[in-house]
N, C-alpha and C positions, 0 to 999 in steps of 0.2 A: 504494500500500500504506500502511497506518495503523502506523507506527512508533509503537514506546511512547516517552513524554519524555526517558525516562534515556537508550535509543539512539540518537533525534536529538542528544540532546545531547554525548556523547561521541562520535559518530560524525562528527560536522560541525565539532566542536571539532577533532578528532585529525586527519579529513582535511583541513581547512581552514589548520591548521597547517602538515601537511606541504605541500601546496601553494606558500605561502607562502614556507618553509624551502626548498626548492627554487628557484620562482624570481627570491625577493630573491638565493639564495644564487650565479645564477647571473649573475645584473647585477651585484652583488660583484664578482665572478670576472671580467669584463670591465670593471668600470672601475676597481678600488680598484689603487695600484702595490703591487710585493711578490707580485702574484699571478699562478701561473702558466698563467692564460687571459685577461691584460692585452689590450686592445685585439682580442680573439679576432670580436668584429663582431655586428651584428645576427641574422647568420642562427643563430648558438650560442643567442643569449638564446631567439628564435621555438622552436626548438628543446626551449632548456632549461624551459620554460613547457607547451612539450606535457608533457612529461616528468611535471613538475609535476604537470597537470592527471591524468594516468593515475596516479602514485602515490597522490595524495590522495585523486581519485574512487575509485578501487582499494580503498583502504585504509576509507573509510567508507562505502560502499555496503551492504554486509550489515548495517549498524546502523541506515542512516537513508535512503539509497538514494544519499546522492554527492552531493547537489546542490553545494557546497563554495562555493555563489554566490547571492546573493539575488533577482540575477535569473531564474534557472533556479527556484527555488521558488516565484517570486512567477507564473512564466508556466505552471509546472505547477498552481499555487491557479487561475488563471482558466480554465485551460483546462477542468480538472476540476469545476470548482466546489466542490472538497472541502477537507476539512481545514485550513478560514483560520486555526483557533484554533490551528494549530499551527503558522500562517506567524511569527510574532514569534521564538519558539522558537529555530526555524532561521536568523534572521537574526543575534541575539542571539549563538547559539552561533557562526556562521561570524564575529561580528562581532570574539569574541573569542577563535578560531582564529587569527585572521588576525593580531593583533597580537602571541598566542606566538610567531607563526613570524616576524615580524618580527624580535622580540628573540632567536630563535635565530642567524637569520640573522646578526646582529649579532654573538653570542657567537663564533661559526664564525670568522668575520672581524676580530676584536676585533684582533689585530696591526696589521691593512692599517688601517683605521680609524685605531685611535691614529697610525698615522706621519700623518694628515691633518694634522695637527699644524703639520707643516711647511709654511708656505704656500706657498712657493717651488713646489711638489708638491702641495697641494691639491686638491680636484675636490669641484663640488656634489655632493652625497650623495641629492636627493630621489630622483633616478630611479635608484637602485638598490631603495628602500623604494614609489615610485608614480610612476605616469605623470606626465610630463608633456607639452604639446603645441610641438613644432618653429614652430609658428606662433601665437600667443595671439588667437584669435578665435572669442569666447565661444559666437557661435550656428552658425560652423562646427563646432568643435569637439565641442560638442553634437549637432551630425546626423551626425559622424564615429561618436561612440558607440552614438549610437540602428541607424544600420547594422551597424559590426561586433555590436553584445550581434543582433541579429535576425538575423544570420548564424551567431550560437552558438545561440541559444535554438530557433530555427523548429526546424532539422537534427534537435538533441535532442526534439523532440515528436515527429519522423516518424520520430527513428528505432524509438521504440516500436511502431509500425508493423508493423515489420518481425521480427517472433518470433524468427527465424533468430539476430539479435545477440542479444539478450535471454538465447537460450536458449544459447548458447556461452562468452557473456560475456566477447563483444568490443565490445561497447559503448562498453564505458568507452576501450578502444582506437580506437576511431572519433573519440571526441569528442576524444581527444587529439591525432589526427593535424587533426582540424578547428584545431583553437587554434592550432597551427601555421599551418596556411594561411593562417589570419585575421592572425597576425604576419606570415606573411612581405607576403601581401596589401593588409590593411589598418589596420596596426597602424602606417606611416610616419607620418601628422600626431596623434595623440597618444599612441601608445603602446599601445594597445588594452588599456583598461582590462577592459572587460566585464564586470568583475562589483567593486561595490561595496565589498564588503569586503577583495575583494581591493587597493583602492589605499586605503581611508579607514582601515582598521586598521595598513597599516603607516606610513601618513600620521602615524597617531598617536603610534607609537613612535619616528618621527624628529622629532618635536617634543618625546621625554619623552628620549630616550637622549641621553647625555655622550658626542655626535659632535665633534671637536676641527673648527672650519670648515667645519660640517654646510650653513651655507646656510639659505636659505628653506626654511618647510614649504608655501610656494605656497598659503597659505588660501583667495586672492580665487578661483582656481580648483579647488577641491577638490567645490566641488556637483556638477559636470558629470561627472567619472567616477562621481559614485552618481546624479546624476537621469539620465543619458543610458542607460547597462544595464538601469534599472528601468524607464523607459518601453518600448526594445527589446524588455523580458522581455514586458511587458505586447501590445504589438503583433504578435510573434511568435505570443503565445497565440489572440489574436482572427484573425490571417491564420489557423493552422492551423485555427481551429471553423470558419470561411469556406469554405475550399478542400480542408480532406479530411475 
């Protein structure tokens, strides 16, 4: 569908954000102390991330269709062949959703945060704000992303397929319970970025925000969660014109 500019733009701004708010807010909540889902574990985050993903997509979908990810836009442009001039648009706006809901995130948390303060009680901050990987190995790492984004993006092409979601509008609950799977799944060696904006905008915010023993913002590894989803997105697109 051909969305007008102003509702890509608010629409991927607003749900890009909330996504973001959601699940910085939920890596927060498990690792910041003072909070009381401390140490709560991986399965809350996979979890808190679907959650995520069904609010945000949820919430901007009537305005722009939900994409809340550059890779899902960029594998819906190839697949379709339409509306490139409005791919930037959408990336731009999720670019700078994504860093709102960072700084919301933040705000939410502003207590736990400040007591970082104390280094006694300290804890790096990046992987509350973006992935990072258990193992530092640039070209695994790499075909870890390119897999999980083609395990989000493919699903999302076929499931338009299927009228049935479309037309109920469980869609968006579909893909949310996918995010999940891909966390619990395949999200162990780096985090399961999958989509772009979601780790380089709040990437951004943990480089600009007055975190007291914030840590690295991990720059030397920051390409790989945006070129790993965007080539996925892209693959996904070309396997689905392939095979359905």
């Amino acid at each position: 569908m051909d969305y007008p500019n102003g509702d890509i733009f608010a629409g991927e701004v607003i749900g890009t954000a909330i996504l973001i708010l959601f699940g910085a807010g939920v890596c927060a909540a498990v690792t910041l102390e003072k909070s009381k889902a401390k140490a709560s574990g991986w399965v809350v985050i996979a979890f808190g991330w679907g959650f995520a993903v069904l609010a945000g997509a949820y919430t901007a979908a009537p305005l722009s269709g939900g994409h809340i990810n550059p890779a899902v836009t960029l594998g819906v442009a190839v697949e379709s062949n339409e509306n490139w001039g409005k791919v930037p648009l959408y990336i731009a706006s999720q670019m700078l959703g994504a860093l709102i809901g960072a700084v919301l995130a933040w705000l939410v948390y502003y207590g736990q945060f400040a007591r970082n303060a104390n280094r006694e009680t300290s804890v790096e901050t990046l992987g509350i704000f973006s992935t990072r990987p258990e193992i530092y190995h640039p070209w695994q790492n790499l075909v870890t992303e390119i897999i999980a984004t083609v395990g989000l993006v493919l699903p999302i092409l076929a499931f338009g397929l299927t009228e049935g979601l479309a037309e109920s509008g469980t869609q968006v609950l579909v893909v949310a319970l996918l995010v999940v799977g891909i966390g619990l799944s395949l999200g162990g060696p780096t985090g399961y970025a999958i989509n772009p904006a979601r780790d380089l905008g709040p990437r951004i915010a943990h480089a600009l925000l007055p975190i007291p023993n914030k840590g690295t913002s991990e720059w030397n590894y920051a390409w790989i969660p945006v070129a790993g989803p965007l080539i996925g997105g892209v693959l996904s697109a070309l396997i689905y014109k392939l095979a359905f």
